[in-house]
Backbone as XML, in Angstrom:
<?xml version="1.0"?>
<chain id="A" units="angstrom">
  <residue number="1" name="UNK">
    <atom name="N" x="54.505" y="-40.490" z="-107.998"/>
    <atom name="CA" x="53.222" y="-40.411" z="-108.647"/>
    <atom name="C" x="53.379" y="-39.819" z="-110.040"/>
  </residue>
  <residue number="2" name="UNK">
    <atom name="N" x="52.844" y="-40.495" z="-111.077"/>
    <atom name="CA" x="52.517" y="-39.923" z="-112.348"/>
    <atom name="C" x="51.268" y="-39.384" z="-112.775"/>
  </residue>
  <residue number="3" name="UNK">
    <atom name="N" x="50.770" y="-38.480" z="-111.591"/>
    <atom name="CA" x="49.544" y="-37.864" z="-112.331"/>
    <atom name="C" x="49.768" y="-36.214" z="-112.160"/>
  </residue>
  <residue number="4" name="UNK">
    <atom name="N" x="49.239" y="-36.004" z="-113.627"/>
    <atom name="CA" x="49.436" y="-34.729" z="-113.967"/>
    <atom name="C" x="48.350" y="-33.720" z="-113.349"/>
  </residue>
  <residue number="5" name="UNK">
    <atom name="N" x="48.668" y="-32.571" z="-112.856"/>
    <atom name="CA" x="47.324" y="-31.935" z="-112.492"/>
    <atom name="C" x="47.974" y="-29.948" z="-113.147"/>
  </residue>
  <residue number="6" name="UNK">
    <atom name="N" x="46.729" y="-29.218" z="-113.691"/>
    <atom name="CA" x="47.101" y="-28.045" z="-113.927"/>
    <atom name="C" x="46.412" y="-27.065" z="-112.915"/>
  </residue>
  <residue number="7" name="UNK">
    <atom name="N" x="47.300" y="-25.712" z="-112.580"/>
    <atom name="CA" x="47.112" y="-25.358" z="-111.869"/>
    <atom name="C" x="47.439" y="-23.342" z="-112.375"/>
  </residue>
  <residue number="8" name="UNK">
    <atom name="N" x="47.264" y="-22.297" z="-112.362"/>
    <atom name="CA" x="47.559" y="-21.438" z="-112.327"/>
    <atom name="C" x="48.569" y="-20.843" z="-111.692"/>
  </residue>
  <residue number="9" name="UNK">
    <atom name="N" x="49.794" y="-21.143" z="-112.069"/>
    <atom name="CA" x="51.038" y="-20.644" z="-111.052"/>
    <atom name="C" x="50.832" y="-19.528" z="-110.331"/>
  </residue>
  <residue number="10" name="UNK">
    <atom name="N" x="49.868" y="-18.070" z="-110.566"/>
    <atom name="CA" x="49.681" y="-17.497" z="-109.386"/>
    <atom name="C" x="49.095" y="-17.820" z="-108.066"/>
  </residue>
  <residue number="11" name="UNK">
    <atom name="N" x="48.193" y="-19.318" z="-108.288"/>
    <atom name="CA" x="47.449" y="-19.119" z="-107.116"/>
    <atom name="C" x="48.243" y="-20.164" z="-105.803"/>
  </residue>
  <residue number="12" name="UNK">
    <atom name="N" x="49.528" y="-20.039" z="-106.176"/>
    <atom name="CA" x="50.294" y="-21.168" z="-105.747"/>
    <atom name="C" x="50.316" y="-20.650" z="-103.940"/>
  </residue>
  <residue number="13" name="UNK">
    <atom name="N" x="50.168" y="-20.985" z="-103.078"/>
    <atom name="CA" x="50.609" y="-20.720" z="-102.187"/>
    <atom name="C" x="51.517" y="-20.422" z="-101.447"/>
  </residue>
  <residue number="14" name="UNK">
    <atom name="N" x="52.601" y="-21.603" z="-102.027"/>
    <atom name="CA" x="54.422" y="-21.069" z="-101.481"/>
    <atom name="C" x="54.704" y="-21.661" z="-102.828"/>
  </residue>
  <residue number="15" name="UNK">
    <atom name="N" x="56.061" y="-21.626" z="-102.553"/>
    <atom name="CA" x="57.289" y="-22.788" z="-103.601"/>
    <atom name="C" x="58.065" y="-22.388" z="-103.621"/>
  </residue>
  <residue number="16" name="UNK">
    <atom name="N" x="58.856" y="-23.550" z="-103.671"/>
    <atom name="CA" x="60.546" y="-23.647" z="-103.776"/>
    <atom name="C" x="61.111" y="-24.946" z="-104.596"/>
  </residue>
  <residue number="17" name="UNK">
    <atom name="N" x="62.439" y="-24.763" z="-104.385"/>
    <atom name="CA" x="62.936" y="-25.877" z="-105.104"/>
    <atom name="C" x="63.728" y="-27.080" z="-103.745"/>
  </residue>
  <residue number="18" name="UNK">
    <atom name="N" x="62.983" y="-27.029" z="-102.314"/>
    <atom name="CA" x="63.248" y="-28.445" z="-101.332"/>
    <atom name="C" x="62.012" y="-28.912" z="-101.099"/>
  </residue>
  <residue number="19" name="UNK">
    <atom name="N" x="61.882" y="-29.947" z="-101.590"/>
    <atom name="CA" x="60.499" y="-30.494" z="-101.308"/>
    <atom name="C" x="60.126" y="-30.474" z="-99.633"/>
  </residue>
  <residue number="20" name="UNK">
    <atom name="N" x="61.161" y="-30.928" z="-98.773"/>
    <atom name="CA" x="61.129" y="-30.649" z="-97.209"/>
    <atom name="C" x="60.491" y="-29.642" z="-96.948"/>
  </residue>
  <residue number="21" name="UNK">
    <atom name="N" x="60.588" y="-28.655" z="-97.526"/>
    <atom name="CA" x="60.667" y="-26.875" z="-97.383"/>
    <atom name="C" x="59.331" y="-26.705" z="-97.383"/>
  </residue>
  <residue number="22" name="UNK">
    <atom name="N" x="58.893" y="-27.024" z="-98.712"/>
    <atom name="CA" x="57.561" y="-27.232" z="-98.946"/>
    <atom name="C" x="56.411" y="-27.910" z="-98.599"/>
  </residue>
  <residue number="23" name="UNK">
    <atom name="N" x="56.707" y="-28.991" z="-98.061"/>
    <atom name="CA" x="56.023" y="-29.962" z="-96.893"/>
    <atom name="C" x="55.991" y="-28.967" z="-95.248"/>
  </residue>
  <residue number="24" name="UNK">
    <atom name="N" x="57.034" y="-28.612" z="-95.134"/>
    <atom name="CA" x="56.670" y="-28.246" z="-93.919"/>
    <atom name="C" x="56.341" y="-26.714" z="-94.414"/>
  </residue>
  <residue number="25" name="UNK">
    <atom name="N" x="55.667" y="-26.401" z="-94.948"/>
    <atom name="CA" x="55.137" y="-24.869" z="-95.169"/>
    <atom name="C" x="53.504" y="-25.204" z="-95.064"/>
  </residue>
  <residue number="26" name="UNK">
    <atom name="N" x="53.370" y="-26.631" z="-96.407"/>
    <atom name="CA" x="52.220" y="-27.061" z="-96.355"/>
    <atom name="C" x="51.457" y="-27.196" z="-95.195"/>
  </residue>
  <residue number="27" name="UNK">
    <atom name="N" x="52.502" y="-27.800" z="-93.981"/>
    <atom name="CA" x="51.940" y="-28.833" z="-93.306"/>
    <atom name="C" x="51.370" y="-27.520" z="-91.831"/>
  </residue>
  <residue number="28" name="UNK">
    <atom name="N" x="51.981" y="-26.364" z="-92.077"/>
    <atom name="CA" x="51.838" y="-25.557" z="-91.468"/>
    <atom name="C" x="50.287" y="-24.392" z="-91.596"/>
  </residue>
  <residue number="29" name="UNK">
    <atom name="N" x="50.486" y="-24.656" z="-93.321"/>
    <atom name="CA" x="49.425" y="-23.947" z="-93.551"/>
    <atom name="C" x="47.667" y="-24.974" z="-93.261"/>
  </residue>
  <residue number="30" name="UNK">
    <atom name="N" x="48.542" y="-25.880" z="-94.000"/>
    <atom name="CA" x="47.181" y="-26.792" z="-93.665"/>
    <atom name="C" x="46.584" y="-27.180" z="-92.148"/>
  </residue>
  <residue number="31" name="UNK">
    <atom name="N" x="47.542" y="-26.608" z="-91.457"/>
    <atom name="CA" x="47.146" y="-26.852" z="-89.857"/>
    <atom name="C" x="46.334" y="-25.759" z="-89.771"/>
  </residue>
  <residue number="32" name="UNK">
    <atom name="N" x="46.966" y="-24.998" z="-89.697"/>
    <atom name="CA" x="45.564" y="-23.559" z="-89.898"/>
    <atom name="C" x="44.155" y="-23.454" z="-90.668"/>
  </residue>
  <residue number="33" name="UNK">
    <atom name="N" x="44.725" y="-23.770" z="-91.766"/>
    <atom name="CA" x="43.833" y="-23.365" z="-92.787"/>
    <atom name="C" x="43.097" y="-24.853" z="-93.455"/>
  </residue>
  <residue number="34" name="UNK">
    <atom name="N" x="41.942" y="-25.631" z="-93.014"/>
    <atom name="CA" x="41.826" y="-27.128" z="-93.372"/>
    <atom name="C" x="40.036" y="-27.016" z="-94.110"/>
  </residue>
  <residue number="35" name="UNK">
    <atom name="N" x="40.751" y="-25.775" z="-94.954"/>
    <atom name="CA" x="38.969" y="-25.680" z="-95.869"/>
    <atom name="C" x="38.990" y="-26.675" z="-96.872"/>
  </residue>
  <residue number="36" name="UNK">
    <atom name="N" x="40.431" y="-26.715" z="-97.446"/>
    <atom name="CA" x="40.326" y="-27.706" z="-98.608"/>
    <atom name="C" x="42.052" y="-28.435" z="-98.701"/>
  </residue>
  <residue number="37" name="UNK">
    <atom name="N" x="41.598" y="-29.575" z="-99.551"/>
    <atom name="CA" x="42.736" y="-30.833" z="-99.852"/>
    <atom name="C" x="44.012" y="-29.600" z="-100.275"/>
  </residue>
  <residue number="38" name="UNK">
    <atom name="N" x="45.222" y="-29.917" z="-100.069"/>
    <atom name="CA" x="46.009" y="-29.213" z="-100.535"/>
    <atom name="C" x="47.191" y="-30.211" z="-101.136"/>
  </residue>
  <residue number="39" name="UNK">
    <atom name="N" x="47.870" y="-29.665" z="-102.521"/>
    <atom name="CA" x="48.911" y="-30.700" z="-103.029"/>
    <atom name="C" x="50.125" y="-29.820" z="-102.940"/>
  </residue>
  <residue number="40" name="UNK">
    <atom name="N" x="51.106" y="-30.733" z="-103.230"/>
    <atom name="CA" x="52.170" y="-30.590" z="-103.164"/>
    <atom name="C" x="52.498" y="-30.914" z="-104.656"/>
  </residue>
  <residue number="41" name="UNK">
    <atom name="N" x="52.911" y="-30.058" z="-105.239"/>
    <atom name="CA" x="53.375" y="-30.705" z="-106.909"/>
    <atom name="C" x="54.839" y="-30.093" z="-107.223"/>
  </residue>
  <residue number="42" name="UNK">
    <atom name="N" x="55.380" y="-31.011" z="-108.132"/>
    <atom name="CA" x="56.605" y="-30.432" z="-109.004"/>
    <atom name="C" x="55.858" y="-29.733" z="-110.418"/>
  </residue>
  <residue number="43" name="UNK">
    <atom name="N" x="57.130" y="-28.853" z="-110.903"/>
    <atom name="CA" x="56.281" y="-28.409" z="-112.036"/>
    <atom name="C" x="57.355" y="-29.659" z="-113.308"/>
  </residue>
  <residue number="44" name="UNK">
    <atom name="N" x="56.241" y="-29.850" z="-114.158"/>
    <atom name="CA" x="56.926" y="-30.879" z="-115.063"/>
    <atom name="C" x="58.280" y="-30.538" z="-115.906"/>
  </residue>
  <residue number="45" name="UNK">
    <atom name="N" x="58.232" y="-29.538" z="-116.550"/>
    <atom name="CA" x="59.546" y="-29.113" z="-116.797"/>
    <atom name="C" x="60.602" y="-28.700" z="-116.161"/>
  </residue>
  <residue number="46" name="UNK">
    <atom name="N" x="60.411" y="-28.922" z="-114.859"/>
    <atom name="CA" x="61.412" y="-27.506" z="-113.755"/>
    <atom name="C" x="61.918" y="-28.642" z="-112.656"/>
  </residue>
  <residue number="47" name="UNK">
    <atom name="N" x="62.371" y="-27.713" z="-111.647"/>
    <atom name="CA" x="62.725" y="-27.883" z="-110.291"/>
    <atom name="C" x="61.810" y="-27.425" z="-109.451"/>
  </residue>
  <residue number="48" name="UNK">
    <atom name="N" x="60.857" y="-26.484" z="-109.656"/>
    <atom name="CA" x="60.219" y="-25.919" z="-108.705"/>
    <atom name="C" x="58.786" y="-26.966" z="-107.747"/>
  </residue>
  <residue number="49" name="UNK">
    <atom name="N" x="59.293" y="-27.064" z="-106.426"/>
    <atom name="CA" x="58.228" y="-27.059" z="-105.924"/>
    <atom name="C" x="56.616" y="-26.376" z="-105.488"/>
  </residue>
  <residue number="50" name="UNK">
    <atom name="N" x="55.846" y="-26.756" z="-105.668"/>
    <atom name="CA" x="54.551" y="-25.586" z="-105.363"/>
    <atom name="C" x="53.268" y="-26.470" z="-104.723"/>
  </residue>
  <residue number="51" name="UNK">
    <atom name="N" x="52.853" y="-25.459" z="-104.269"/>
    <atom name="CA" x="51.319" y="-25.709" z="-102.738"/>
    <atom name="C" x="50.092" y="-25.435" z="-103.112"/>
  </residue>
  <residue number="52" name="UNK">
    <atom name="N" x="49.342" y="-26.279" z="-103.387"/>
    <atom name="CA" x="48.165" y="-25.568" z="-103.925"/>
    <atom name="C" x="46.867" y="-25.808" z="-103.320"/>
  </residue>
  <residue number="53" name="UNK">
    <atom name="N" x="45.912" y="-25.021" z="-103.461"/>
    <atom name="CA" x="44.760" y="-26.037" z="-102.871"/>
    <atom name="C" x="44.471" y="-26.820" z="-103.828"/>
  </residue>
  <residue number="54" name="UNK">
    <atom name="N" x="43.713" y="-27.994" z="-103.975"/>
    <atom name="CA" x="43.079" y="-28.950" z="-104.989"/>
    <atom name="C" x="41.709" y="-28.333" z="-105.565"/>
  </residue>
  <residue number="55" name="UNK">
    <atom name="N" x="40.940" y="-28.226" z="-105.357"/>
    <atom name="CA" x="39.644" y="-27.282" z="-105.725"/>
    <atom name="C" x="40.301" y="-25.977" z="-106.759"/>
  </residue>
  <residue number="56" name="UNK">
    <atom name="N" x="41.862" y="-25.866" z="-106.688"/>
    <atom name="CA" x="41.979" y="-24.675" z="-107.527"/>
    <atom name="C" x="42.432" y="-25.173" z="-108.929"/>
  </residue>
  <residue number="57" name="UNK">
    <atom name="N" x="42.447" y="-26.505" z="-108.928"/>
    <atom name="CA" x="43.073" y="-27.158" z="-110.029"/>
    <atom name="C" x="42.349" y="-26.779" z="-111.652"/>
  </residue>
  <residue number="58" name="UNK">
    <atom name="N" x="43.035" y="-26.788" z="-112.901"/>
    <atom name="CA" x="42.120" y="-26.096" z="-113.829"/>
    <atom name="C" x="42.118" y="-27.589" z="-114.971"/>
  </residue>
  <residue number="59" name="UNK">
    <atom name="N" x="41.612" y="-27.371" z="-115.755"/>
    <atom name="CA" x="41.423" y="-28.439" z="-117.059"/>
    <atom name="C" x="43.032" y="-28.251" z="-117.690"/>
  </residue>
  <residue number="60" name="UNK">
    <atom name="N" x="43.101" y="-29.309" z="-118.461"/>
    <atom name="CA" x="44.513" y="-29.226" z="-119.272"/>
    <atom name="C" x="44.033" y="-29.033" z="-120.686"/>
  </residue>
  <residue number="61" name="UNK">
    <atom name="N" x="43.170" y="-28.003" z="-121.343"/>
    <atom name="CA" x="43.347" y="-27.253" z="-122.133"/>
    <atom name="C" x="43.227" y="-25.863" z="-122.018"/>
  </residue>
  <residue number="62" name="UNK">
    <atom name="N" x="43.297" y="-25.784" z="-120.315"/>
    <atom name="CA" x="43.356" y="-23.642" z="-120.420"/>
    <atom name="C" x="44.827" y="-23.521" z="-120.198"/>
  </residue>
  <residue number="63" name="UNK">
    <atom name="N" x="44.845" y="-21.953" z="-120.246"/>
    <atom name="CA" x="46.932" y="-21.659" z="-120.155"/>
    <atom name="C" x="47.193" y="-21.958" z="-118.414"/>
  </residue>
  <residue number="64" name="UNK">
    <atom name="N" x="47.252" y="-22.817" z="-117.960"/>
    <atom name="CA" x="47.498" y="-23.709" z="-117.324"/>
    <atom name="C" x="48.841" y="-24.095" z="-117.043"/>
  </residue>
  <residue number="65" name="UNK">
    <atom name="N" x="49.593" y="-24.215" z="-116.339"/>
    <atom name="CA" x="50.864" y="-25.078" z="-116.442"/>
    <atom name="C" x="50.890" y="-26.465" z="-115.646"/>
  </residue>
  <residue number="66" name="UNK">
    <atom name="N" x="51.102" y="-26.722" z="-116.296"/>
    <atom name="CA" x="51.431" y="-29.009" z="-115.698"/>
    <atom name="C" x="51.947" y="-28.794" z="-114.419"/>
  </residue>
  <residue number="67" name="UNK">
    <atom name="N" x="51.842" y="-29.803" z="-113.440"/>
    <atom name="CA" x="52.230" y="-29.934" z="-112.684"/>
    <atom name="C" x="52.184" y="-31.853" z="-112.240"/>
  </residue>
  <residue number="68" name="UNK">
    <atom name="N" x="53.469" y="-32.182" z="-111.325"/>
    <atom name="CA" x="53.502" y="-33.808" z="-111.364"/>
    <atom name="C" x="53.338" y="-33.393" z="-109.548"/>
  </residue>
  <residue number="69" name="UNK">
    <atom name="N" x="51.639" y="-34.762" z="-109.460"/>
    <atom name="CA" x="51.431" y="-34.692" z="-107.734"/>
    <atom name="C" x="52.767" y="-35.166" z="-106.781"/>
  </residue>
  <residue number="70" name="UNK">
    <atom name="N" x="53.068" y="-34.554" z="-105.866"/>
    <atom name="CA" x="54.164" y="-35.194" z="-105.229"/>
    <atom name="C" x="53.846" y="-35.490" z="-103.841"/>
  </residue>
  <residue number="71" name="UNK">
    <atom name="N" x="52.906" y="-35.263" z="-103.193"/>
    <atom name="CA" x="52.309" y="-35.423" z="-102.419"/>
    <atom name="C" x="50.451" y="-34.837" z="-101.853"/>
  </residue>
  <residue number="72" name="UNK">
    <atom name="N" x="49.460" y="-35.013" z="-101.503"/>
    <atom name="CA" x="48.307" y="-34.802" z="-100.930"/>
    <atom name="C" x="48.017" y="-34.446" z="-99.394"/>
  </residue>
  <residue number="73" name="UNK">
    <atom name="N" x="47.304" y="-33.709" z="-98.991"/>
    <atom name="CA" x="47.414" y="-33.559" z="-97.746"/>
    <atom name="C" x="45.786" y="-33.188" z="-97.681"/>
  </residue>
  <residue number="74" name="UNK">
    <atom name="N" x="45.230" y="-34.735" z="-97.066"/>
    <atom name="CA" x="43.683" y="-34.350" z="-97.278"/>
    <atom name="C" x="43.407" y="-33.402" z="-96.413"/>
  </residue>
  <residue number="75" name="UNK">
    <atom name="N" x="41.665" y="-32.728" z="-96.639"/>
    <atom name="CA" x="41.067" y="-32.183" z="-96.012"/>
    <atom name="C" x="40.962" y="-32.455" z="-94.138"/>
  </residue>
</chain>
């Protein structure tokens, strides 16, 4: 996927650099916790994987950092 989404790197939930790792953290949290859509993104410059909810996503002109969707895990 080539869509960009920004996000506040504190409000990240987990991350790492195995996307596996991160899927199954997601897939764990989102079993519990199914208030809202949660993504899975790379950060655009990096290696790092990260978990976010979607509702926490911000505009791409606040200090923000990019992120590329790598996966969705609806509501």
């Amino acid at each position: 996927m080539n869509e960009i989404v920004f996000f506040n790197p504190g409000d990240a939930i987990a991350s790492g650099y195995d996307f596996n790792e991160a899927l199954r953290s997601a897939e764990i949290f989102h079993r519990d916790q199914k208030q809202h859509e949660l993504m899975i993104v790379k950060e655009v410059d990096g290696e790092t994987y990260a978990i976010f909810n979607a509702v926490d996503a911000k505009t791409a002109d606040s200090a923000a950092s990019g992120y590329h969707v790598s996966k969705r895990l609806p509501k």
